[in-house]
LODREN-549293 format. One record per residue (C-alpha): residue in three letters; x, y, z; chain. Coordinates in steps of 0.001 Angstrom, whole numbers, plus 500000, padded with zeros to 6 digits. Example, Ala and Ser with C-alpha at 12.3 -4.5 7.8 and 13.67 -1.06 7.14 Angstrom:
2
PT  ALA  512300  495500  507800  A
PT  SER  513670  498940  507140  A
***
This chain:
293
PT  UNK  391709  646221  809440  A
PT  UNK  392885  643780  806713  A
PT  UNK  392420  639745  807598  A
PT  UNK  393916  637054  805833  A
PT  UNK  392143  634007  804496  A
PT  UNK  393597  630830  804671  A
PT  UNK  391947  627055  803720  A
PT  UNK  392399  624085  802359  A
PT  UNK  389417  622278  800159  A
PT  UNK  386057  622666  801889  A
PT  UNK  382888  620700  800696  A
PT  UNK  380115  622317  798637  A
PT  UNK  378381  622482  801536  A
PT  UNK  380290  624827  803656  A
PT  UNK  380259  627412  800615  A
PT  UNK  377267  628850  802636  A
PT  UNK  378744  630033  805725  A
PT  UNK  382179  630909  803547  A
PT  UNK  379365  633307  802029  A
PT  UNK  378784  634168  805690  A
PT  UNK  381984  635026  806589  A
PT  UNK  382793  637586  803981  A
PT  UNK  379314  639402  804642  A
PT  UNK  380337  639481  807943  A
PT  UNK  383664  640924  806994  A
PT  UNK  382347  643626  804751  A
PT  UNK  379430  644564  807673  A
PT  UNK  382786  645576  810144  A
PT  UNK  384427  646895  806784  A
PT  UNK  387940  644447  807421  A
PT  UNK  389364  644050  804452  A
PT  UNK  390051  640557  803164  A
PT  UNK  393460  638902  801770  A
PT  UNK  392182  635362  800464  A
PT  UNK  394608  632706  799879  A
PT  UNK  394792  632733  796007  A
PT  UNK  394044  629096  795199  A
PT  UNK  390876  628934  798183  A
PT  UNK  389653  632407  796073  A
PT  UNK  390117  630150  793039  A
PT  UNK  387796  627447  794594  A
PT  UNK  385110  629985  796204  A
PT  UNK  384863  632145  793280  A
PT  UNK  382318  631090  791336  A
PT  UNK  379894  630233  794395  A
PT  UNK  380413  633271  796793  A
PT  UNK  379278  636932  795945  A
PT  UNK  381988  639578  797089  A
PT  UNK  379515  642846  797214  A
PT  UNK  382696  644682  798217  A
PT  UNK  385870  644121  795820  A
PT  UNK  388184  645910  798353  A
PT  UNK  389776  642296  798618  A
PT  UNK  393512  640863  797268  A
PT  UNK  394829  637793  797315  A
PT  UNK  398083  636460  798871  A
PT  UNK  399873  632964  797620  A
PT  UNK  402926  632528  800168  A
PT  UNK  404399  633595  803428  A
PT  UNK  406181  636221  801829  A
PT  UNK  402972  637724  800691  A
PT  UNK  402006  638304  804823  A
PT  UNK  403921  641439  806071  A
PT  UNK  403014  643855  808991  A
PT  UNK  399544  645456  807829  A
PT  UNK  397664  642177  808500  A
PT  UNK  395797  642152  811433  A
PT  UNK  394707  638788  811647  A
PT  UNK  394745  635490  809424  A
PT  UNK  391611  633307  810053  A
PT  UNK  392462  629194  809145  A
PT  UNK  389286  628204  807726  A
PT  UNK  388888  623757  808489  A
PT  UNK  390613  621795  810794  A
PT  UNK  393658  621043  812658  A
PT  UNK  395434  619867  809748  A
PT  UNK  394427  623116  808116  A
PT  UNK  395912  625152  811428  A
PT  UNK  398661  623809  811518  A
PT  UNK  399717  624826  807440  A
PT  UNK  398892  628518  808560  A
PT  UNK  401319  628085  811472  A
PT  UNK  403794  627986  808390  A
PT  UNK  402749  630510  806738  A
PT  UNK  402741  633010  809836  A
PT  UNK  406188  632146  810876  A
PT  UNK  407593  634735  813226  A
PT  UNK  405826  637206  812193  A
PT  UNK  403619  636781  815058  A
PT  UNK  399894  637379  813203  A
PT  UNK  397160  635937  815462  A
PT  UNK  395290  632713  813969  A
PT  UNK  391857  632057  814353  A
PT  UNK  390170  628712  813410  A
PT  UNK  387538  628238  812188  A
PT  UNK  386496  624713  812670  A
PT  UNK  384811  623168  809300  A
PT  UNK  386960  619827  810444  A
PT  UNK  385987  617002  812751  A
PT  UNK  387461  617270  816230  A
PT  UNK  389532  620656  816541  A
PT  UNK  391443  621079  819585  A
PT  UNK  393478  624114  817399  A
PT  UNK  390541  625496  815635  A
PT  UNK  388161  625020  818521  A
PT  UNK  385610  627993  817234  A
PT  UNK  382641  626008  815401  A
PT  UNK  381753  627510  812634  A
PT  UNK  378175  627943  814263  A
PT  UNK  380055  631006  815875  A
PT  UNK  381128  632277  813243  A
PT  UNK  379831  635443  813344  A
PT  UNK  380297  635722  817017  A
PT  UNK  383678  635509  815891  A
PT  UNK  384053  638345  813170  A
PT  UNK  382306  640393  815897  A
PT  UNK  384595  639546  818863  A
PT  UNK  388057  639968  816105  A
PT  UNK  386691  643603  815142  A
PT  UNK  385631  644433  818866  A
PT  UNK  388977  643038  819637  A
PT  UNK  386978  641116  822537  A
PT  UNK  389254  637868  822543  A
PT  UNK  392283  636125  824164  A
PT  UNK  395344  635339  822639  A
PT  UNK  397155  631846  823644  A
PT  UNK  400837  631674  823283  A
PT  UNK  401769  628391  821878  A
PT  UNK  405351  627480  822066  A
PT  UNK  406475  625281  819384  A
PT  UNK  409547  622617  818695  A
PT  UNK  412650  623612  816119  A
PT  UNK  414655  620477  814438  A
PT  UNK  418279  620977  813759  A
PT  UNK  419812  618557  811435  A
PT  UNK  423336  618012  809835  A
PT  UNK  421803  618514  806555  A
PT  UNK  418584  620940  805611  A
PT  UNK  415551  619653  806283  A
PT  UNK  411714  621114  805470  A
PT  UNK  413227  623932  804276  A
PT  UNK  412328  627563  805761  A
PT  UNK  410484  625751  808624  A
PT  UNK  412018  623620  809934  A
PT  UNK  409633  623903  813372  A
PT  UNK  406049  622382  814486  A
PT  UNK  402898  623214  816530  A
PT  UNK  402341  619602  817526  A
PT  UNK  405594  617376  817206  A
PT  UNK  408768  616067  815366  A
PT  UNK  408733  612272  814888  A
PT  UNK  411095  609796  814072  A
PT  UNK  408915  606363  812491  A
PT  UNK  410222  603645  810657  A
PT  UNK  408847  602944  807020  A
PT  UNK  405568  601356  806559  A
PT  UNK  407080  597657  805972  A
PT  UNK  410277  598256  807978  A
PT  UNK  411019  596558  811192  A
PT  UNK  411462  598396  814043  A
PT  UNK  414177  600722  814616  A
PT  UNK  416290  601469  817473  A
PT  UNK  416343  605388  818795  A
PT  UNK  418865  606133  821070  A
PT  UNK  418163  609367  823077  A
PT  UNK  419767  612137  824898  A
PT  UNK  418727  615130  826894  A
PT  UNK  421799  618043  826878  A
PT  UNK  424027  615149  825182  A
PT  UNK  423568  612930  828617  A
PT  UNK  421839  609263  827745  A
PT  UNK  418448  608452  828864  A
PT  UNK  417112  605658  826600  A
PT  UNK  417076  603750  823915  A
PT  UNK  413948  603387  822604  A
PT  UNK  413100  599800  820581  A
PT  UNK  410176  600803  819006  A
PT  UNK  408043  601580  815255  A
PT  UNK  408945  605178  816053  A
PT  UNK  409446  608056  819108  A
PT  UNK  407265  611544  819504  A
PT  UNK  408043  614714  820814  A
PT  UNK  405616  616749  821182  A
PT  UNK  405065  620299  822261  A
PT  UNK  402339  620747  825304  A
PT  UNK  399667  621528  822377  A
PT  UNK  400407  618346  820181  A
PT  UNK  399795  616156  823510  A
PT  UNK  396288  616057  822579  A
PT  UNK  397101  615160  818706  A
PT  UNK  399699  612230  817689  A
PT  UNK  401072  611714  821105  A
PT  UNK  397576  611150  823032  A
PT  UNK  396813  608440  820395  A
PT  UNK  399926  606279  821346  A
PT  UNK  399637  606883  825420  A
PT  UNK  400869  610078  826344  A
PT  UNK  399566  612084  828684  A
PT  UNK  397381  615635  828185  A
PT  UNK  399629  618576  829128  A
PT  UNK  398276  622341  829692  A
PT  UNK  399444  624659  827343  A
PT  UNK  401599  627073  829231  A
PT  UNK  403536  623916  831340  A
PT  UNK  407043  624656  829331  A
PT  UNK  407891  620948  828834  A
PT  UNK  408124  618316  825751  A
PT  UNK  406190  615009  826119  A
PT  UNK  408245  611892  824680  A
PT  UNK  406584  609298  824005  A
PT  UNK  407204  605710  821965  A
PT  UNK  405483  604366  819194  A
PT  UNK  404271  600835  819824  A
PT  UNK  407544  599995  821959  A
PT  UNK  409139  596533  821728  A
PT  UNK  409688  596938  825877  A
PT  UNK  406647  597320  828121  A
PT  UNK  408165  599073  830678  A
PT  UNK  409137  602133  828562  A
PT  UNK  406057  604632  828642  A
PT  UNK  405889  608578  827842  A
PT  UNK  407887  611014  829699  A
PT  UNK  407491  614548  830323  A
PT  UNK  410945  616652  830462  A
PT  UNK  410979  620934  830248  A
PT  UNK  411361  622219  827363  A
PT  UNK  414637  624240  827720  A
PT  UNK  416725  620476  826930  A
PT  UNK  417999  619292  823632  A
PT  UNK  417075  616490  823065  A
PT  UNK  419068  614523  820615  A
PT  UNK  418847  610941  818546  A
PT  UNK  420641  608687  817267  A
PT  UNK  418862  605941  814885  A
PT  UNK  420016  602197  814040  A
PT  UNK  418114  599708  812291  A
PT  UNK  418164  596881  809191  A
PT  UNK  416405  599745  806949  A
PT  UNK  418720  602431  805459  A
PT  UNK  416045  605313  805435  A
PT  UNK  413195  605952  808041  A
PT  UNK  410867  609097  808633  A
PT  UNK  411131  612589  809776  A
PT  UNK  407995  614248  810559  A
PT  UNK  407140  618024  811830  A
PT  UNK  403403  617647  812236  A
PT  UNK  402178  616365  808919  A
PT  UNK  405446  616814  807096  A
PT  UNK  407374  614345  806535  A
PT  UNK  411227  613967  805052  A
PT  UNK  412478  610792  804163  A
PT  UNK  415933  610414  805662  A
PT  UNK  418942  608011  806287  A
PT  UNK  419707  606362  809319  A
PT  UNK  423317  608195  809555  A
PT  UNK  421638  611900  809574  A
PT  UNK  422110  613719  813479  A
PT  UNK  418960  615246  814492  A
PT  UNK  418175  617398  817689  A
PT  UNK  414863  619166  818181  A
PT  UNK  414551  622129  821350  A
PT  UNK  412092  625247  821955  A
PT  UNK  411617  627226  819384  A
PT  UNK  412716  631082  819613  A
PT  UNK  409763  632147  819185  A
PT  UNK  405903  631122  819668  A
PT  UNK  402488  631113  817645  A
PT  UNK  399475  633625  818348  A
PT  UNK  396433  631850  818780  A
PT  UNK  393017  633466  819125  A
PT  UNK  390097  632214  821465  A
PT  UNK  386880  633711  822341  A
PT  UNK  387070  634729  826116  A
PT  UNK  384219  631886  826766  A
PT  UNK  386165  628947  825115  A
PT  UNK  388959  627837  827382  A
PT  UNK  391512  624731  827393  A
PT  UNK  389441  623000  830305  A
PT  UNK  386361  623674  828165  A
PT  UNK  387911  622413  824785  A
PT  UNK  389039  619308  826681  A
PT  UNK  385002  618524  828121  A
PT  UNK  383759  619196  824829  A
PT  UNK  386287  617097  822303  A
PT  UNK  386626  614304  824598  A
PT  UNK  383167  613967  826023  A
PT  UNK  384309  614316  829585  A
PT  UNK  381357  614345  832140  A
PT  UNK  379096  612985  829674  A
PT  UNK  379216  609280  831320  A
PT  UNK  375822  608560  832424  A
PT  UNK  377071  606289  835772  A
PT  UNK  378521  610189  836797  A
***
């Protein structure tokens, strides 16, 4: 079995269960491909007993003969590996050296629990749909798609901006706002749940639009399935404004047609059969932990 290695920077003090994890790896004999500049980081500290490792640097790198990649922090970190995987449909697990982690929901107290259930192949995979942008000029390159949500947000000292918004090219608002979400059913616990919208279960096949800090108070969140385009139009005093896919952002001009739908294809994601959404939901948002229940 060979598993890829993907992370961001991790503190000092993490570099003890990193050493964890590739003991772990060698005792089930799965063969490590570490993300060349995390090796770079980790290389000094960590003791590889086995050298049977390589390292990878890009999506290109990932073909067919890896098993597994494991995302190695937190959401933010998740959701850079969902780049790298692509289509290639790889499963993810993650590891959760962040704060909150919905995504990576496995605490890295379990991480060997983990290895054990990936090499037993004892898990559950989650199909995660995910949004596509199309644009009349290229935009984030070779993926041009998110886990969580494609925003539109005015710039930090611009006033607000006008969206106007359509589902299959028929009107439905126009949205006076700082900015507008849509989010996929998994990002309606991220960006989305911060500005009002609601929680959605992962396999509900709809998009979640929601407003940022709307000039109207009758305009709230909307949930609409996710086989509509949904298309914008922007108008406002500034000449550029934002385009984000998760936590990528394009600057852009106010002229530029966008339209986001369904991807054509979905993200892998690995959970441990005892973790479920209901349970990730009690645990991140302290539900049932009110002491008048």
């Amino acid at each position: 079995m060979r598993v890829a290695i993907y992370s961001r920077l991790l503190d000092q003090s993490d570099h003890r269960e990193i050493q964890d994890l590739f003991t772990e790896l060698e005792n089930y004999n799965i063969q490590p491909v570490i993300y060349q500049p995390f090796f770079e980081q980790i290389i000094g500290s960590v003791k590889f007993h086995d050298h049977n490792f390589t390292t990878f640097t890009a999506s290109g790198d990932l073909d067919e003969t890896i098993d597994f990649i494991i995302s190695l922090g937190g959401d933010g970190t998740l959701l850079d590996t969902v780049t790298l995987v692509r289509d290639k449909n790889i499963p993810i697990l993650g590891i959760n050296f962040g704060r909150l982690g919905f995504l990576a929901s496995i605490g890295k107290e379990d991480l060997k629990a983990a290895i054990a259930s990936m090499a037993d192949r004892s898990f559950v995979i989650d199909k995660r749909s995910l949004i596509h942008l199309d644009a009349d000029r290229q935009l984030f390159g070779e993926t041009p798609y998110a886990l969580n949500e494609f925003a539109i947000h005015k710039q930090d000292i611009s006033p607000m901006i006008k969206i106007h918004t359509y589902l299959n090219g028929e009107f439905l608002n126009t949205y006076w706002a700082d900015g507008l979400i849509v989010s996929t059913p998994t990002g309606s616990t991220g960006y989305s749940l911060s500005c009002g919208g609601p929680i959605v279960f992962p396999e509900s096949g709809s998009f979640v639009i929601t407003p940022v800090a709307p000039h109207n108070l009758n305009v709230r969140p909307i949930i609409v399935p996710d086989d509509n385009i949904i298309s914008f139009e922007v108008e406002g005093r500034s000449e550029h404004f934002i385009c984000a896919l998760d936590s990528r952002r394009e600057i852009v001009t106010r002229n530029i047609q966008l339209a986001v739908k369904r991807e054509k294809f979905d993200v892998s994601i690995v959970r441990l059969n005892e973790n479920n959404f209901l349970g990730t939901l009690r645990n991140k948002l302290s539900w049932g932990l009110d002491t008048r229940n």
